[in-house]
Every structure is written in C-alpha cells, then in structure tokens.
MITINU-971159 format. One line per 8 residues: their letters; for each residue x, y, z of N, C-alpha, C. Coordinates in nm, 2 decimals. Layout:
N
A> X:Y:Z:X:Y:Z:X:Y:Z; ...
REM end
This chain:
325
XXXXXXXX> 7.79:12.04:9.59:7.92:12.04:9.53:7.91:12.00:9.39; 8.02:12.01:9.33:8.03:12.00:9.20:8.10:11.83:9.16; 8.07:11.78:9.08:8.10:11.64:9.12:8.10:11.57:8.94; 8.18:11.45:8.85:8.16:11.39:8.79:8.04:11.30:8.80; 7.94:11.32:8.73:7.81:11.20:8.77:7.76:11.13:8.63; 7.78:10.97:8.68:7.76:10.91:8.62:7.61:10.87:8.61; 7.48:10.89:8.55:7.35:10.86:8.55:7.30:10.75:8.43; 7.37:10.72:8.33:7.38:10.57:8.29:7.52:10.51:8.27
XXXXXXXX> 7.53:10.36:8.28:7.60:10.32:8.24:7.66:10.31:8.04; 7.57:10.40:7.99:7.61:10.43:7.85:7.65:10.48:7.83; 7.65:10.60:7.89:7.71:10.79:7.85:7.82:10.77:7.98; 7.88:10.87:7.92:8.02:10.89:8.02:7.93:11.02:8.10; 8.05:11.03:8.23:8.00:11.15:8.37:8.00:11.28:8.29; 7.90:11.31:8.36:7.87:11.48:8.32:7.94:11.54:8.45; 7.96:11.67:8.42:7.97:11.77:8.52:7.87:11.82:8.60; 7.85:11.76:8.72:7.68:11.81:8.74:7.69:11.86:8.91
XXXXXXXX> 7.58:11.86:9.00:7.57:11.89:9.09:7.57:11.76:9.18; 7.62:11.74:9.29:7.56:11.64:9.36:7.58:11.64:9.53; 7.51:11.55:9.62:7.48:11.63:9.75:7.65:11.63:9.82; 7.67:11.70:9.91:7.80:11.69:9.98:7.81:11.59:10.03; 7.96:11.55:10.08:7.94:11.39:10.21:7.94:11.47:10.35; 7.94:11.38:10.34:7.92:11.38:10.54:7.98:11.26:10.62; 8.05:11.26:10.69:8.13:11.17:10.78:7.96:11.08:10.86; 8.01:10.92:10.86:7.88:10.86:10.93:7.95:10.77:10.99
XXXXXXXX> 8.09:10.74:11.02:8.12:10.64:11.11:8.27:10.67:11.15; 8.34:10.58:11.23:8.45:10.61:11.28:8.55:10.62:11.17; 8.72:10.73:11.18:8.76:10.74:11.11:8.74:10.78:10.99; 8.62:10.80:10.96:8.60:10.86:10.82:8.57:11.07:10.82; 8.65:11.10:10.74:8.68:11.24:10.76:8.63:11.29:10.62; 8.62:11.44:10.58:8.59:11.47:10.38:8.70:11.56:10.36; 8.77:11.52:10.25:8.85:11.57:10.22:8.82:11.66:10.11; 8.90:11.79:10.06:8.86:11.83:9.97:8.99:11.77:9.82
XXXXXXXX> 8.89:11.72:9.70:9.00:11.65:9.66:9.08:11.73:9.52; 9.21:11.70:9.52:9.33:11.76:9.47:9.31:11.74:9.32; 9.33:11.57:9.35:9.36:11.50:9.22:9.30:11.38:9.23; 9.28:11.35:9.11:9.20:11.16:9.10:9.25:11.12:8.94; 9.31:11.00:8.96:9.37:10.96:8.84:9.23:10.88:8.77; 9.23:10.91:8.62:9.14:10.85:8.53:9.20:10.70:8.50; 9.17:10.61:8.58:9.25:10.45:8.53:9.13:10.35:8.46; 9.19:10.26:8.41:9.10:10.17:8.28:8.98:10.14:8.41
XXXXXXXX> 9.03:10.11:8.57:8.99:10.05:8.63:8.79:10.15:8.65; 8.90:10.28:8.62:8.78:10.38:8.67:8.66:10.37:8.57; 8.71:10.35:8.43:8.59:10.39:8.32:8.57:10.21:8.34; 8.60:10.09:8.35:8.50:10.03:8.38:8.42:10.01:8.47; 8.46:10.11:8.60:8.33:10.14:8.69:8.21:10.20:8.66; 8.28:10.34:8.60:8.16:10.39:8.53:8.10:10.34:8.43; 8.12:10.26:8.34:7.97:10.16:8.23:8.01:10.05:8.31; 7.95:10.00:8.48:7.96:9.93:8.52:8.01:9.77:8.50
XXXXXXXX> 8.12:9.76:8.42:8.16:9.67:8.34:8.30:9.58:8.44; 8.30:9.61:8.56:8.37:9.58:8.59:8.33:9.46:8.75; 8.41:9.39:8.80:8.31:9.29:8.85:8.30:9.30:8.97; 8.35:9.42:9.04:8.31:9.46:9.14:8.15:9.52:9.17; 8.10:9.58:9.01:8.01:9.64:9.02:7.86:9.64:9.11; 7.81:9.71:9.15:7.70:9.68:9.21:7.56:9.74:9.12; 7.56:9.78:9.03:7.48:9.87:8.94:7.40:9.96:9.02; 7.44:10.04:9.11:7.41:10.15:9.19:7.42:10.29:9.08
XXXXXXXX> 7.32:10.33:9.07:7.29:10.49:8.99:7.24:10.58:9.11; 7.28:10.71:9.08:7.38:10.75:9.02:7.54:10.75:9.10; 7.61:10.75:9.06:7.76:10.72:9.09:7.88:10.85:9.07; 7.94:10.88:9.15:8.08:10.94:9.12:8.21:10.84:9.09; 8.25:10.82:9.00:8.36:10.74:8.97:8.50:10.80:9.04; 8.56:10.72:9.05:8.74:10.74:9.09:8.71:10.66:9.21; 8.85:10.56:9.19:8.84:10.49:9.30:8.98:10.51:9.41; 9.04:10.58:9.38:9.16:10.69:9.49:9.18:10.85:9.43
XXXXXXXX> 9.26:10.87:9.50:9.28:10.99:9.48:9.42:11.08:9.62; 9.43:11.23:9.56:9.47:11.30:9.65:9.40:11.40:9.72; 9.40:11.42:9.88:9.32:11.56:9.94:9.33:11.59:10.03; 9.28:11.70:10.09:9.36:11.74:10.22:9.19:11.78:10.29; 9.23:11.71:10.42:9.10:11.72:10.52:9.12:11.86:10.59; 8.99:11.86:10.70:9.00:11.98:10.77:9.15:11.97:10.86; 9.20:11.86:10.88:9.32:11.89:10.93:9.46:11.93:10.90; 9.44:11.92:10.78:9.54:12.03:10.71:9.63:11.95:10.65
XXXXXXXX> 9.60:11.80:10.68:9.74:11.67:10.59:9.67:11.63:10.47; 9.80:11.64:10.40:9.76:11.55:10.25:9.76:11.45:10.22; 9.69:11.38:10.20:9.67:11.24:10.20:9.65:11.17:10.07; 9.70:11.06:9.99:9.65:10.96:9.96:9.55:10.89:9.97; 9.47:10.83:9.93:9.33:10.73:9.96:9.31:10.63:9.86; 9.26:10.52:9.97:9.19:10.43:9.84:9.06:10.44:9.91; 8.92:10.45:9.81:8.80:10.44:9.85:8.76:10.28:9.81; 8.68:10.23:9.94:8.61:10.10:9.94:8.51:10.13:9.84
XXXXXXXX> 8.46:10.02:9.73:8.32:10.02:9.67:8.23:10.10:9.73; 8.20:10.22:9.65:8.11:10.34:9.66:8.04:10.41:9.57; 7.94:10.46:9.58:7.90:10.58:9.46:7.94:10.71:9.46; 8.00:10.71:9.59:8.12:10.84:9.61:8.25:10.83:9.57; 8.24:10.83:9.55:8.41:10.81:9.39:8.47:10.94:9.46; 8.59:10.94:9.41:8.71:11.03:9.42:8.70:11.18:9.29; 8.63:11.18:9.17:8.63:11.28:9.06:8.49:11.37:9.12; 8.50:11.42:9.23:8.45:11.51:9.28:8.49:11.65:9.36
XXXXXXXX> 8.47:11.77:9.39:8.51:11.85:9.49:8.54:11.82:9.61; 8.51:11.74:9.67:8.44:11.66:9.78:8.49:11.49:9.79; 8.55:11.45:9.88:8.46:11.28:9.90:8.48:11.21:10.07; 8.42:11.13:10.09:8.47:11.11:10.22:8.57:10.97:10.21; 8.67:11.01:10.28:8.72:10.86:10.30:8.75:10.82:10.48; 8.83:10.67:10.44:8.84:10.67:10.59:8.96:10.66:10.59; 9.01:10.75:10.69:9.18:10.75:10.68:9.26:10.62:10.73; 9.18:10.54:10.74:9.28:10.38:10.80:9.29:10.34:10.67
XXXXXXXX> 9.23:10.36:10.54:9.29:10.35:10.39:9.37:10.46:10.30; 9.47:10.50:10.40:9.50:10.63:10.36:9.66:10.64:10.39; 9.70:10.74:10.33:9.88:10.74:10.41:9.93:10.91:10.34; 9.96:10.93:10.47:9.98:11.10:10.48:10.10:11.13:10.39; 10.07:11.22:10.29:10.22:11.24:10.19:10.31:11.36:10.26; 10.41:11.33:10.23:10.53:11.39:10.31:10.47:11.56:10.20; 10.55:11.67:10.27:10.53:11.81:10.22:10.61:11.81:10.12; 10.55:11.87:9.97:10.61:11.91:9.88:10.61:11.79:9.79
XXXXXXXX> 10.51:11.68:9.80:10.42:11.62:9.73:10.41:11.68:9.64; 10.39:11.61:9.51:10.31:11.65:9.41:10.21:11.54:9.38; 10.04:11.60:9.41:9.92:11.54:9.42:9.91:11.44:9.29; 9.94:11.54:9.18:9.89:11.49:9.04:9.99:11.37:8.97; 10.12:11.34:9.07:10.25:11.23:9.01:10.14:11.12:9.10; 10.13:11.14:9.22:10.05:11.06:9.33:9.95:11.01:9.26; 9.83:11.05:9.25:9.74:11.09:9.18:9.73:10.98:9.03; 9.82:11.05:8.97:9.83:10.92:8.83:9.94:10.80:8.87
XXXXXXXX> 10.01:10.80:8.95:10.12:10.66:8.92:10.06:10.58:9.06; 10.00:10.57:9.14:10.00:10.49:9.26:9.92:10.38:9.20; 9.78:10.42:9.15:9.70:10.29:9.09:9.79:10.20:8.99; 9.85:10.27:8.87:9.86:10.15:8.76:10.03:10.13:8.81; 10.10:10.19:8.92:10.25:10.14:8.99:10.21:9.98:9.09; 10.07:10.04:9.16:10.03:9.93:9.25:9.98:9.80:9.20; 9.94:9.80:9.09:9.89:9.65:8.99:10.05:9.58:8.97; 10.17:9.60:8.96:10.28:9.52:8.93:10.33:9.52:9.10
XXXXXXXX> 10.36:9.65:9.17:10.42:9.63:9.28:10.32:9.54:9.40; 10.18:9.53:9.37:10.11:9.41:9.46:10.14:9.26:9.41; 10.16:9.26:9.25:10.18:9.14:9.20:10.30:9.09:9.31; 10.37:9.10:9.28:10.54:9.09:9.25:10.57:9.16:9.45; 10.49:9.16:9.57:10.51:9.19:9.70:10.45:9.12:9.77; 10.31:9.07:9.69:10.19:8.98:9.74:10.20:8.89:9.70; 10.15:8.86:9.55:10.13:8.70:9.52:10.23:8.61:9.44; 10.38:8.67:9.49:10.45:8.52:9.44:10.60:8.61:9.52
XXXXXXXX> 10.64:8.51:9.52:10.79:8.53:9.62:10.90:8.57:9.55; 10.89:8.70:9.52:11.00:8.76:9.41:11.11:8.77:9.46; 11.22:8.75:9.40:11.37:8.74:9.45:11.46:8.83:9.40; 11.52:8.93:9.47:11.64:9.01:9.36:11.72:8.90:9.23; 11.76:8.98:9.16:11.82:8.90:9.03:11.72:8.83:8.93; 11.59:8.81:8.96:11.54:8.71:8.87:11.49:8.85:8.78; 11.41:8.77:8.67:11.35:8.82:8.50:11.23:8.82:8.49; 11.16:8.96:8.46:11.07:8.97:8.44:11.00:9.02:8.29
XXXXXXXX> 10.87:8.94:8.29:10.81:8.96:8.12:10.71:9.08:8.12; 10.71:9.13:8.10:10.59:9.25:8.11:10.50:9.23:7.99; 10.37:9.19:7.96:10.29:9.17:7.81:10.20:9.29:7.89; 10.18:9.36:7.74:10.14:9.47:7.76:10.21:9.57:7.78; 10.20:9.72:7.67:10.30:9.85:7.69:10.19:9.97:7.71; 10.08:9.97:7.79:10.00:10.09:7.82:10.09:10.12:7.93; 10.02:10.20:7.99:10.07:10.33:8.11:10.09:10.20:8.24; 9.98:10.14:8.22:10.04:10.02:8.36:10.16:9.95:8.35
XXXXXXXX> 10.18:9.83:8.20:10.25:9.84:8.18:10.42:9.86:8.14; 10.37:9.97:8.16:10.50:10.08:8.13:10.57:10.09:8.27; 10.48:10.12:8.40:10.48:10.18:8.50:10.57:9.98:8.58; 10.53:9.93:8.52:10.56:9.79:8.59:10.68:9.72:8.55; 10.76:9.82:8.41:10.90:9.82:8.41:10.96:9.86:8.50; 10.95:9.98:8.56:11.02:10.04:8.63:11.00:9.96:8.79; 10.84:9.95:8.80:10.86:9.88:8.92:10.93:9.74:8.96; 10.95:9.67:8.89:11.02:9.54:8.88:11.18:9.57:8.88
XXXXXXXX> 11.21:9.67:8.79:11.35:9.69:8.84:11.38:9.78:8.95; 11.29:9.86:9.01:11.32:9.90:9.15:11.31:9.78:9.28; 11.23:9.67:9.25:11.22:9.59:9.36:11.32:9.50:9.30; 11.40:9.52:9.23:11.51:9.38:9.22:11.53:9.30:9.10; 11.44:9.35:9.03:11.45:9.27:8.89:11.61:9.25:8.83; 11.67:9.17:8.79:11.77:9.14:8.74:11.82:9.20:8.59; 11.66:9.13:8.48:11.64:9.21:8.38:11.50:9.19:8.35; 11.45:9.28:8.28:11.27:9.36:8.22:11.26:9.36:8.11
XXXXXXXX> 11.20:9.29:8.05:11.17:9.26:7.87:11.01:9.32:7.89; 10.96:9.42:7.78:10.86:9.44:7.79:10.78:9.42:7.60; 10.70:9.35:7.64:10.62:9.31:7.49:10.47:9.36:7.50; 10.41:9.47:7.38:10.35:9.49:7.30:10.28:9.55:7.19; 10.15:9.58:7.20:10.14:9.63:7.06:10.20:9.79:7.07; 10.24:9.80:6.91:10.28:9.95:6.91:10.40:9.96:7.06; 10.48:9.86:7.11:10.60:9.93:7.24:10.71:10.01:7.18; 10.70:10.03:7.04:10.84:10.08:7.00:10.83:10.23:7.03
XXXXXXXX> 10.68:10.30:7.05:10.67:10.42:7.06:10.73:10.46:7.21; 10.74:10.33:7.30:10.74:10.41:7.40:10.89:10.34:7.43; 10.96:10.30:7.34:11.10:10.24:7.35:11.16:10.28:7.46; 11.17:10.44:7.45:11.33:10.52:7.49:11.23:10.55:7.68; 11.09:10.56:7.67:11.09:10.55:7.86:11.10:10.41:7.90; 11.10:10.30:7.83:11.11:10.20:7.87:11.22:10.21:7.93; 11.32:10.22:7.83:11.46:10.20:7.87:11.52:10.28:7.98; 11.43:10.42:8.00:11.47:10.49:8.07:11.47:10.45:8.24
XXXXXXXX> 11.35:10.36:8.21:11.26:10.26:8.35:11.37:10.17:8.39; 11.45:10.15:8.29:11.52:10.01:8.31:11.50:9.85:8.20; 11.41:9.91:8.12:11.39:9.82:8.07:11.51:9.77:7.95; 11.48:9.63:7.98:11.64:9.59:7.90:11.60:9.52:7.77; 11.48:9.52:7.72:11.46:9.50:7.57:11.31:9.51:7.56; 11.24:9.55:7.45:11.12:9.52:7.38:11.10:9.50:7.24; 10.99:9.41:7.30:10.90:9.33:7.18:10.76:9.36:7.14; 10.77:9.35:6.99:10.62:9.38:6.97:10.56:9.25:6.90
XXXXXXXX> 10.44:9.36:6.96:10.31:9.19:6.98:10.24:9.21:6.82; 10.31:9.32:6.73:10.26:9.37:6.58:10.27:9.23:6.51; 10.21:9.26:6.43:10.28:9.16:6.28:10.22:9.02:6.26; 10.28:8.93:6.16:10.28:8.79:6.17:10.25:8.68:6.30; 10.24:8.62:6.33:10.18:8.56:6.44:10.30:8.46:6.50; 10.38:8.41:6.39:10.47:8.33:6.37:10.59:8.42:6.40; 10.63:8.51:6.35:10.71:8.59:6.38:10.74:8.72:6.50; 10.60:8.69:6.52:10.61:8.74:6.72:10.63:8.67:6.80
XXXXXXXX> 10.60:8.58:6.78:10.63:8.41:6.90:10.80:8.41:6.87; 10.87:8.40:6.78:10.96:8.42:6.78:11.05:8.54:6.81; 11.01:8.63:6.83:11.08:8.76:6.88:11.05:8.73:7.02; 10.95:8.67:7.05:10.91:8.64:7.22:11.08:8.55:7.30; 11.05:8.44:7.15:11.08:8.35:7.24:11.25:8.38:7.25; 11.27:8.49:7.15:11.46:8.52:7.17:11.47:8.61:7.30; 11.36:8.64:7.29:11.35:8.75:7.39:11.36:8.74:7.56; 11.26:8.65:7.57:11.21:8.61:7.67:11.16:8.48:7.75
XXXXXXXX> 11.26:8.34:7.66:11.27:8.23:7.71:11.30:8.16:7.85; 11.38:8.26:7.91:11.40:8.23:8.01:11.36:8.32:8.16; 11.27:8.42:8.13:11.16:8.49:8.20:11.19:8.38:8.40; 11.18:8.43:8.45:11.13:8.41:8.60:10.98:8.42:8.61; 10.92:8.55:8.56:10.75:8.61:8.61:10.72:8.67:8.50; 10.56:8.66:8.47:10.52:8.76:8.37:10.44:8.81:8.45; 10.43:8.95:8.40:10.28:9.02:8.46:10.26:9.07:8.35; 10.12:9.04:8.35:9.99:9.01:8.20:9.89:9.12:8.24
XXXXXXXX> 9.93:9.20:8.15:9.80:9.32:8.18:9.68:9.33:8.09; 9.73:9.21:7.97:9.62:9.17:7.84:9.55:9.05:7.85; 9.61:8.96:7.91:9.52:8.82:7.89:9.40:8.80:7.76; 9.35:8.71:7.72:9.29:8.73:7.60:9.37:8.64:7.51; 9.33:8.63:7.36:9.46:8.56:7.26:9.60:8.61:7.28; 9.64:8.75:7.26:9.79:8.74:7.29:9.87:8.66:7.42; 9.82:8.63:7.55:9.83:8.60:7.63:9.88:8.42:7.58; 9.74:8.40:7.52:9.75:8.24:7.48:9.84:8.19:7.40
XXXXXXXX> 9.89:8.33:7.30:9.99:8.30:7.18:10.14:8.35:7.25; 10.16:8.44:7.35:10.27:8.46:7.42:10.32:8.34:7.52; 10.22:8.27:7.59:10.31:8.15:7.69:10.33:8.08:7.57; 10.25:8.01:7.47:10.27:7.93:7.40:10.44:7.94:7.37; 10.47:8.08:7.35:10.55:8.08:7.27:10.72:8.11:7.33; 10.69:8.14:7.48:10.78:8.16:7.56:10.80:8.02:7.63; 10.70:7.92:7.63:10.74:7.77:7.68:10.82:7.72:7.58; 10.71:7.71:7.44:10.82:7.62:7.31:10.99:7.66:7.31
XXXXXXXX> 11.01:7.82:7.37:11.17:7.83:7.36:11.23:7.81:7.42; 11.12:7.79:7.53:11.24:7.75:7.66:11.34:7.63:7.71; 11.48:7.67:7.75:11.58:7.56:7.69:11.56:7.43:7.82; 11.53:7.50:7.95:11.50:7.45:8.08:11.34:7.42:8.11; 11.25:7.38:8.05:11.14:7.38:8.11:11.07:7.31:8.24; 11.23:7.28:8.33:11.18:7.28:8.44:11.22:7.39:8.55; 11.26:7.53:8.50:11.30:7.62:8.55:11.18:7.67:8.59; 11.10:7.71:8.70:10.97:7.76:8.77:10.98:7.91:8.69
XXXXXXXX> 10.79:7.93:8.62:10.75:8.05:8.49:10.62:8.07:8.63; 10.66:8.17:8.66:10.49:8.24:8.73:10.46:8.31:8.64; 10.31:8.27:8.62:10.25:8.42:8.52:10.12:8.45:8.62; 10.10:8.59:8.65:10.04:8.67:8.66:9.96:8.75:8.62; 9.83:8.67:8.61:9.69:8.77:8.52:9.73:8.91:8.63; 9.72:9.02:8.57:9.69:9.17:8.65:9.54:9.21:8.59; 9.59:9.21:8.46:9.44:9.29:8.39:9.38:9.23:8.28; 9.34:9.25:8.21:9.23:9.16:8.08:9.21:9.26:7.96
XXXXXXXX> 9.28:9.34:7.96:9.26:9.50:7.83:9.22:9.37:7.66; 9.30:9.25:7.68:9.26:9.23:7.54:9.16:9.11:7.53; 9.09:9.07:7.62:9.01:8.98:7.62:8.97:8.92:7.76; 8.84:8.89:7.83:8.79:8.88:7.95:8.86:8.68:7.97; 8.87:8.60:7.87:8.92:8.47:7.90:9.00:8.46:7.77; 9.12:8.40:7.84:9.21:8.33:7.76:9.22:8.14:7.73; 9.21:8.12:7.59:9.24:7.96:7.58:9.37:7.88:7.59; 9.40:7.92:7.69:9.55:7.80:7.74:9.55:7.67:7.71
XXXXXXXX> 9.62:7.62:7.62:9.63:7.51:7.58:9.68:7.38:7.71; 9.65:7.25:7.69:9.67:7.19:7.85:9.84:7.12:7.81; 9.90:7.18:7.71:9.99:7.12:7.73:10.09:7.25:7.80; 10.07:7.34:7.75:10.13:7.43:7.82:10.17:7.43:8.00; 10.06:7.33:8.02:10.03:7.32:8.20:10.09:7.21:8.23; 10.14:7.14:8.13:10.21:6.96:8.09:10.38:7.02:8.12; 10.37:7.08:7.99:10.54:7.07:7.89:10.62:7.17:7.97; 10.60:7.26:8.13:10.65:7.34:8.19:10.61:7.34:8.34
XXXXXXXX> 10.70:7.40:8.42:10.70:7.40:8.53:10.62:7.54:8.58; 10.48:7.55:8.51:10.42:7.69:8.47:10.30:7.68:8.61; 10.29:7.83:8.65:10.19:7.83:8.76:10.16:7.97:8.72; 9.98:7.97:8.75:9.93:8.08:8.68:9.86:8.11:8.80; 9.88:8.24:8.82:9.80:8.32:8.92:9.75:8.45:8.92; 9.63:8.51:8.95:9.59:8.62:8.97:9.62:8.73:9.07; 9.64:8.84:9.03:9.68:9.00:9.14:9.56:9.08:9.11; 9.45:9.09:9.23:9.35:9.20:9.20:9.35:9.18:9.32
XXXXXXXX> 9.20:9.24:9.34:9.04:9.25:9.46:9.00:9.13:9.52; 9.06:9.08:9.58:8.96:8.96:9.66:9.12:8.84:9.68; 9.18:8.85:9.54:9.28:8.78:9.56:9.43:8.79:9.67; 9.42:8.95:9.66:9.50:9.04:9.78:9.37:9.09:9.88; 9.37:9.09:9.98:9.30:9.10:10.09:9.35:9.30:10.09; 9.25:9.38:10.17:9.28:9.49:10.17:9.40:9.57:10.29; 9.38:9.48:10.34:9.49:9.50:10.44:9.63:9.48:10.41; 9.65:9.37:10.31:9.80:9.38:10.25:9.79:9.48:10.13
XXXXXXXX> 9.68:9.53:10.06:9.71:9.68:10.02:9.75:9.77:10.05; 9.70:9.80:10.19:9.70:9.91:10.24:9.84:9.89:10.32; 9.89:9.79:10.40:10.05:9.80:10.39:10.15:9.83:10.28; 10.17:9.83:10.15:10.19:9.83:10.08:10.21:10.00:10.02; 10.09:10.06:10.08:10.08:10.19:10.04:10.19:10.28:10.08; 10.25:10.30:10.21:10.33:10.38:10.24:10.47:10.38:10.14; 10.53:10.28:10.14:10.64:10.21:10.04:10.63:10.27:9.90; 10.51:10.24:9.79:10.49:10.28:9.70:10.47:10.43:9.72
XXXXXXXX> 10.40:10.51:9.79:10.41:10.64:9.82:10.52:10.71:9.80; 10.62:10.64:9.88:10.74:10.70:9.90:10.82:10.70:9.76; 10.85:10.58:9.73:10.89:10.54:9.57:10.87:10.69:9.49; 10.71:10.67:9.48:10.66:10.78:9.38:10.73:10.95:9.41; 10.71:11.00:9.52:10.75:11.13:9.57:10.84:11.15:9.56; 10.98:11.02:9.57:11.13:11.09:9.56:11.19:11.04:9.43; 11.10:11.05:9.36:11.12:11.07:9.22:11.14:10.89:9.17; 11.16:10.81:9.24:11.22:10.66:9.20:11.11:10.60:9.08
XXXXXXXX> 11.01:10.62:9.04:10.94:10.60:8.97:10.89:10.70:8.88; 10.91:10.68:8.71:10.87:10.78:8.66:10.75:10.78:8.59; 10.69:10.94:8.57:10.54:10.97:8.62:10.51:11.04:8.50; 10.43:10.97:8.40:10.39:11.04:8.28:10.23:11.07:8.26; 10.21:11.22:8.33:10.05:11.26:8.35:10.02:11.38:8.27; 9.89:11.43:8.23:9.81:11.52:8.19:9.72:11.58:8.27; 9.71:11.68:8.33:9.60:11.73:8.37:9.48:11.76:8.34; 9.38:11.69:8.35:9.19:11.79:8.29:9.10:11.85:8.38
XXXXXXXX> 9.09:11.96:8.40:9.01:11.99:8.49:8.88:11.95:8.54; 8.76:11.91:8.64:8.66:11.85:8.69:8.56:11.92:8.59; 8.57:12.02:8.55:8.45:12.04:8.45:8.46:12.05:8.33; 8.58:11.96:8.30:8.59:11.91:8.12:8.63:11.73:8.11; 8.52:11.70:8.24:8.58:11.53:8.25:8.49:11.48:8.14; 8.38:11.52:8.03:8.36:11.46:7.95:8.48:11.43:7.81; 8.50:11.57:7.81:8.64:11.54:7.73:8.71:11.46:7.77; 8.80:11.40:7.89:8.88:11.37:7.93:8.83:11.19:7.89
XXXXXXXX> 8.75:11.15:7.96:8.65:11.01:7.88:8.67:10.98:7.75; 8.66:11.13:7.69:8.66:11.08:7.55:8.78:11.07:7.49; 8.93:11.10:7.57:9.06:11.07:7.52:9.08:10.93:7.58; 9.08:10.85:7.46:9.05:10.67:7.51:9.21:10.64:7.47; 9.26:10.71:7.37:9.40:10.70:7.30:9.53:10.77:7.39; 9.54:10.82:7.50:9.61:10.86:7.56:9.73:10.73:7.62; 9.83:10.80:7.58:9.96:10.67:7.65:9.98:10.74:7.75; 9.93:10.84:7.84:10.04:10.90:7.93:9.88:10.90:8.03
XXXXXXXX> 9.88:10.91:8.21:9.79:10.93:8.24:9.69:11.06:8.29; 9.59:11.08:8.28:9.49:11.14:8.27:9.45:11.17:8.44; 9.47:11.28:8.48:9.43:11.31:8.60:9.35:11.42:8.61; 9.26:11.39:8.67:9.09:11.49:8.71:9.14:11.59:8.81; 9.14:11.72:8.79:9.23:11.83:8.91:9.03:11.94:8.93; 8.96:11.89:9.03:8.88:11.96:9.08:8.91:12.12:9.08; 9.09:12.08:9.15:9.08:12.25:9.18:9.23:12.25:9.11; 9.30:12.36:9.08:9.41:12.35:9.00:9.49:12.36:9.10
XXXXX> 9.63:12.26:9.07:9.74:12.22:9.19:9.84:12.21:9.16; 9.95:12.19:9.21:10.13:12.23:9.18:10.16:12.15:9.31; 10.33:12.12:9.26:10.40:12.04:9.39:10.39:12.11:9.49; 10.34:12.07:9.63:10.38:12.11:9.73:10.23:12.14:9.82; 10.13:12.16:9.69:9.98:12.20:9.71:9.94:12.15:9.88
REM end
C-alpha cells in the first residue's frame, strides 16, 4: 500500500510504499482510511520531538483518523503509540478505541476537528470541575485554540475571552464560536498585560495552548488585575507551541488562589478519552462545532508539511471523500 513514510526524523514523510497491516490480536480490524488530520501533535511525531516518542524508523505518522472496515461502519479512531500511523491507505486499529459515526458523516470535519476540539473539551470534562456560567481564558489563537472557544461555550461557558498573537485575523470566527472578546499577545509587553488584565481579570480557567514566556507574562498579568484574588484561577497547560518550560514567578503561587494543571497523555488515562469520544463525535457531526479544514491528497503530503502557516486545518484524504462517504 501506499502510505506517508517517515525514514528520518529531519525530512518530512515521503509518499512511498509500505507493507500492509494485518490484524494480530483481539478487536483489532484494518480499515481503509478516509481521512487523517495533520495536527502540531502529528509533525512532532514525525521529527520525533514529541515525548511520547520511541525513535522507531521507519514510521507512518497520524495519530487518529477516519475509515471504514470490512464491515461496512465508519468509524473514528484513536491509534495507541505506533509506527502505523493513520496518513496511510491502510491502518489497523482496535475498535474498543473507536466510535461508529452516524451516516452522512463528513470524514474530513471528523477528521480535522476531534484532535485539536478534544485538547479543550478533555481539559475542561477531565481535569478540573467545570461549572455552567463560569469564564474562560483561551491563550493562544491557532486552530486549537480557536476550536476551544467554541468548546467552552458549548459545555457551559458563561463568557470566552480569547488572547493571541495576530487573533484579530480570526476575530469574526471567534465571535462566531461565541467568543465574547479578544486580545492580542502583539506589541509592547506593558501594554498587553494590560489589555489582559481589562480583559480577563476575572477568568474562572485558562487553557494554555502556548506555555513558554507569554504564559509567564499572561498570569503575571491576569493576577496583578485581579480585584478578588481569592477567587479560585485554574490554569491549564494543554500545549507548549511557544516554549517547552515556563518561568512562573513564586509569587504568583503566593498573591492568588492559583492552581496549575496539566491536560495530555498520561495525565488523562485512556479510558476517560475514549468515554469522551462519542459526545465530542456527536458535537462535531451535527454541526455544534465549527470546522475550518483543507484537504491534501496522500500523495502530495510533502507539500502539505511544508504549509506550516496554515490557520485552518489540514487533512490527508488517501482516497478522495464527501459527506456521507
């Protein structure tokens, strides 16, 4: 079969040949696959940069996807740590990580919104006790971020402030999401902290898809405003796009009623993922979440690598597909 293959961690996947799967234990079936969304998560698998990694060569990248088995259902999947990745013709999965999409699906909304929809809706289901009516801070305006407006105001958010660099481009889907103001992380250093802090002083939760200095210069600056600082601030590392550690000052852990926690791999167990899946599934398909994708076809996925500038997401179509596929 024809497959994305990754043979160093310095070059992006070629379009190449690679062997078929084959079912080797219970529950696991091969699907032929639809669609596989290109996520930050995916290209740091492939230049193994990510800390799951096992430095296994050669590799097929994609870590979910859409496909339909010999049984004829369309399915969803998350694959466990593999060199059989999802940006293939082919992959095997096991369907107890899986959840059957209703008919007239569209693979490629599935496909691109479940990964960077499921980084806010695991935050905000799993690791802190979200409550209708409270406020949420979104740092960070990529495709995740974007996607984690909407999901906070579908699960209850009261109001969604979203802060960062360059968010004014994507102002009017913010708003469209629900989002009820943004802030940019541009400019003066002094005069962002202040747009934070009119903004966003009285936040419930942040979900941090940057971590890094803005991270350090954003609580800073959302504590100093805050008029109650014994009002309970959950912040939520999701992702690291602008720096692998941040320097939190220890007053910040002093001067607030601040609790900092992580949403990934190891911190959510896979089992409360995979609960989680049917819910978000559903969201996505009946439109409740909106879905800003591109299609590339499996034998132009070097191009597709090489669009690193893309705001909207990038989905790998092995075979070409439409709602309902």
């Amino acid at each position: 079969m024809k497959a994305a293959v990754v043979s160093a961690f310095s070059t992006p996947p070629r379009y190449e040949d690679f062997p078929d799967p084959a079912p080797a234990g219970d529950g696991e079936i091969v699907v032929d696959v639809l669609a596989a969304g290109l996520h930050p998560r995916v290209r740091s698998q492939a230049d193994g940069s990510h800390y799951t990694s096992t430095d296994e060569l050669p590799l097929v990248p994609g870590i979910d996807g859409v496909g339909r088995g010999g049984d004829g259902l369309l399915r969803y999947f998350v694959l466990p740590d593999t060199a059989l990745g999802s940006m293939a013709e082919q992959t095997l999965i096991d369907t107890r990580r899986s959840v059957v999409l209703p008919d007239g699906s569209d693979p490629v909304a599935v496909a691109a919104a479940m990964n960077p929809a499921m980084a806010s809706w695991i935050a905000l289901r799993q690791r802190v006790r979200f409550e209708a009516g409270q406020s949420v801070l979104v740092v960070g305006a990529g495709n995740a971020g974007q996607m984690a407006a909407g999901v906070a105001r579908l699960l209850g958010a009261g109001r969604v402030v979203v802060a960062g660099r360059g968010v004014e481009r994507a102002a009017a889907r913010l708003s469209a999401a629900g989002a009820a103001g943004v802030v940019s992380l541009d400019g003066d250093p002094d005069v962002v902290a202040r747009r934070l802090g009119e903004a966003a002083s009285d936040v419930d939760v942040v979900l941090d898809f940057l971590w890094g200095e803005p991270t350090a210069a954003a609580m800073a600056a959302v504590i100093t405003a805050r008029a109650d600082r014994g009002k309970p601030l959950t912040w939520i590392e999701i992702g690291s796009i602008a720096g692998q550690t941040a320097a939190i000052p220890s007053a910040a852990l002093r001067a607030a009623r601040l609790t900092i926690v992580g949403s990934g791999q190891g911190s959510v167990g896979a089992r409360e993922y995979l609960a989680e899946l049917p819910a978000l599934a559903e969201a996505i398909t009946t439109g409740r979440l909106d879905v800003d994708a591109r299609t590339v076809p499996l034998a132009d996925v070097e191009r597709a690598w090489a669009d690193t500038g893309a705001s909207h997401r990038i989905v790998i179509t092995p075979v070409a597909v439409k709602a309902g596929t």
